[in-house]
C-alpha positions as CSV (number, residue, x, y, z in Angstrom):
1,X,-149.9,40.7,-7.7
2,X,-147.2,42.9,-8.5
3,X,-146.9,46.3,-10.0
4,X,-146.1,45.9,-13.7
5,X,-144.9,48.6,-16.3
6,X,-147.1,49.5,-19.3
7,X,-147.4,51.5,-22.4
8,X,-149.7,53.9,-23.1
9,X,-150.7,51.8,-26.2
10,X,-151.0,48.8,-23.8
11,X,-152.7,50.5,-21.5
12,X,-155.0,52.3,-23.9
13,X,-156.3,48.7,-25.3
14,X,-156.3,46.8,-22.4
15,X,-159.2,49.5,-21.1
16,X,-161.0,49.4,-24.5
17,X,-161.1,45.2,-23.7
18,X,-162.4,45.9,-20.1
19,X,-164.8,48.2,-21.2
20,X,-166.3,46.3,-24.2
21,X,-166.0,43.1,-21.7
22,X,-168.0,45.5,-19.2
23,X,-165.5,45.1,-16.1
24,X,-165.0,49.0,-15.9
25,X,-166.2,52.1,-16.8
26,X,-165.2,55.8,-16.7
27,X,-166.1,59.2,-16.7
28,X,-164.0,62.6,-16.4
29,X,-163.6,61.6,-13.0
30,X,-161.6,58.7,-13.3
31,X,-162.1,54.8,-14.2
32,X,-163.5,52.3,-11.4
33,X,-164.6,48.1,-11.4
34,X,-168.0,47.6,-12.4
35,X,-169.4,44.8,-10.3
36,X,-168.6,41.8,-13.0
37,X,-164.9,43.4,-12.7
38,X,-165.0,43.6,-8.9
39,X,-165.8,39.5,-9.1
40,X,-163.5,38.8,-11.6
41,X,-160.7,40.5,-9.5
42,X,-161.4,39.1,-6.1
43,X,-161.8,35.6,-8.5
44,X,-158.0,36.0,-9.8
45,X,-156.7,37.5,-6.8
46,X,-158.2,33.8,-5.1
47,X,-156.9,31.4,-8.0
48,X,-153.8,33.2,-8.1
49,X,-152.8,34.8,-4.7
50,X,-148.8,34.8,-4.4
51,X,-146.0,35.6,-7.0
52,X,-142.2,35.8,-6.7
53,X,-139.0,35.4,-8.0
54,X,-136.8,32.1,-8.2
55,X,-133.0,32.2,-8.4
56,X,-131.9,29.9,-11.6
57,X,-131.1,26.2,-10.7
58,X,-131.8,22.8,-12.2
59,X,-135.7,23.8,-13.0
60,X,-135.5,27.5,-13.6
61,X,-133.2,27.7,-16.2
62,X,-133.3,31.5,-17.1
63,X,-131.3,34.3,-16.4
64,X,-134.7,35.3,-14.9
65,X,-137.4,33.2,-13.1
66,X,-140.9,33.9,-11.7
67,X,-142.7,31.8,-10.0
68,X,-146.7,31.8,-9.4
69,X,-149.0,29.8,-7.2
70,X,-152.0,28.3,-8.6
71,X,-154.7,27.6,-6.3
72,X,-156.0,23.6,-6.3
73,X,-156.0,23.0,-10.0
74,X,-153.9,20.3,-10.4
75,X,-156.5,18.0,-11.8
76,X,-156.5,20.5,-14.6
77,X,-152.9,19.9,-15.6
78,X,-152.0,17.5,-18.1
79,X,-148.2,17.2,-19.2
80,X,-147.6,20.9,-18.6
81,X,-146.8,21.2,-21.9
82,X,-149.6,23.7,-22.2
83,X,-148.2,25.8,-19.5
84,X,-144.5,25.7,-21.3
85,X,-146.2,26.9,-24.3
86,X,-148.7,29.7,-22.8
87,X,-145.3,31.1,-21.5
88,X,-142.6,30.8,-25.3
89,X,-146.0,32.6,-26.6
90,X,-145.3,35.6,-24.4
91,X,-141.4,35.7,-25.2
92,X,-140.0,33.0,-22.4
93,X,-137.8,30.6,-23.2
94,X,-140.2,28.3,-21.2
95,X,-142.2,27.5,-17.8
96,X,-142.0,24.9,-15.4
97,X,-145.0,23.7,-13.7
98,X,-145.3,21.4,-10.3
99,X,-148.3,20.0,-8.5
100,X,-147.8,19.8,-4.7
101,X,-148.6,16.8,-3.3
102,X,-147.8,15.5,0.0
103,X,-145.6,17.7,1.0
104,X,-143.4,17.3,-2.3
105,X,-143.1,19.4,-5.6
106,X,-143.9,16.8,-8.5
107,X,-143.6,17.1,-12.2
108,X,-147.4,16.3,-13.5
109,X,-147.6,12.8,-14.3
110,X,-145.2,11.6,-12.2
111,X,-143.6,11.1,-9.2
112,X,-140.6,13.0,-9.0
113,X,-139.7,15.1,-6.6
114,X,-138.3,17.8,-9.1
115,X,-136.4,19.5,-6.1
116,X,-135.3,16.4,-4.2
117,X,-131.6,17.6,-5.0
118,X,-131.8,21.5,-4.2
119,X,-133.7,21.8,-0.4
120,X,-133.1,25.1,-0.4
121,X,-135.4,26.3,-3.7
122,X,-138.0,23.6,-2.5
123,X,-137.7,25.3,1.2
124,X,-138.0,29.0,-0.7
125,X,-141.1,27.9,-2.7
126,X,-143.1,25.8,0.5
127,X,-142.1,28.5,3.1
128,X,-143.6,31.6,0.7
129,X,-146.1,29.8,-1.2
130,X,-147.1,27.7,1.6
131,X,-149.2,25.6,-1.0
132,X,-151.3,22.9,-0.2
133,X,-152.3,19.9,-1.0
134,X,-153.2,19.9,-5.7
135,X,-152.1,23.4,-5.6
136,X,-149.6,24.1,-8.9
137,X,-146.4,26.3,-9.1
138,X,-145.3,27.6,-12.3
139,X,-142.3,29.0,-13.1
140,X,-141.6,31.5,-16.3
141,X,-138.2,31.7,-17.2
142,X,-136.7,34.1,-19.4
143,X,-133.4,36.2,-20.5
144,X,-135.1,39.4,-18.5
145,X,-137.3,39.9,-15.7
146,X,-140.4,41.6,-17.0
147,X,-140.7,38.3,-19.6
148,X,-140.2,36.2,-16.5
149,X,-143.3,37.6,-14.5
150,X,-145.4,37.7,-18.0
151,X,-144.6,34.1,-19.0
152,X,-145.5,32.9,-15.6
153,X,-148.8,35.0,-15.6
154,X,-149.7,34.2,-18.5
155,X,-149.3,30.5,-18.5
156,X,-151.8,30.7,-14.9
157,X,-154.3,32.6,-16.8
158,X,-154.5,30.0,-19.2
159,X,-154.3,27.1,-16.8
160,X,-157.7,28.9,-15.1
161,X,-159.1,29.6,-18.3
162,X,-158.9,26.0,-19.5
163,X,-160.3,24.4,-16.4
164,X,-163.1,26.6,-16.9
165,X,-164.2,25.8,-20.0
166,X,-164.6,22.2,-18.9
């Protein structure tokens, strides 16, 4: 995952959550993982182990795109209509998700190759993802790049965080 820019407001909240969640602690000599937050790192780093950014074309349609790859959850996909709206929530103007399936980037429910027309974002995406077989792509896609990343993030994270309730 990449290095992201934060507030110290941001920051200062998002360690209350991972204290009170016990995934940290911290004394005066600095903040480490507990174990639970060791696991729940190596766990995210696993579902979601590549990022990166997509020029703008015919499914990215932001000034900005960012692209994530999501580890064999593909049965866990419905219309991606949840991942379009995981991403508007954090300030995108939408996401775009794809299930790989023999060897082609489909739209969920259907049998499109959504890149059949543009070989050289579908050769970007396999060659640095190199996804395989019910692994999802989603792409956040906003009017700046920090948006971008969160939209894409964000829309994973809730993709994992659905399939595990069920």
């Amino acid at each position: 995952m990449r290095e992201l820019d934060l507030g110290e407001g941001s920051v200062k909240t998002l360690v209350k959550h991972m204290k009170m969640s016990r995934l940290i602690e911290n004394s005066n000599a600095g903040m480490w993982f507990t174990g639970k937050g060791k696991t729940v790192y190596s766990k995210l780093r696993s579902a979601i182990p590549q990022e990166m950014d997509i020029p703008k074309c015919s499914i990215a349609l932001g000034k900005f795109n960012h692209a994530v790859l999501v580890k064999d959850l593909a049965h866990s996909i419905k219309s991606g209509i949840e991942q379009r709206d995981s991403a508007i929530k954090s300030g995108a103007v939408g996401a775009t998700t794809m299930i790989f399936k023999n060897e082609r980037l489909l739209m969920p429910n259907t049998r499109e190759d959504v890149l059949k027309s543009e070989p050289k974002i579908h050769s970007l995406i396999v060659r640095q993802f190199e996804p395989k077989e019910n692994d999802v792509i989603i792409i956040g896609s906003s009017e700046d790049k920090k948006t971008a990343e969160m939209a894409a993030k964000s829309a994973a994270l809730h993709t994992i965080s659905d399939h595990e309730k069920h």
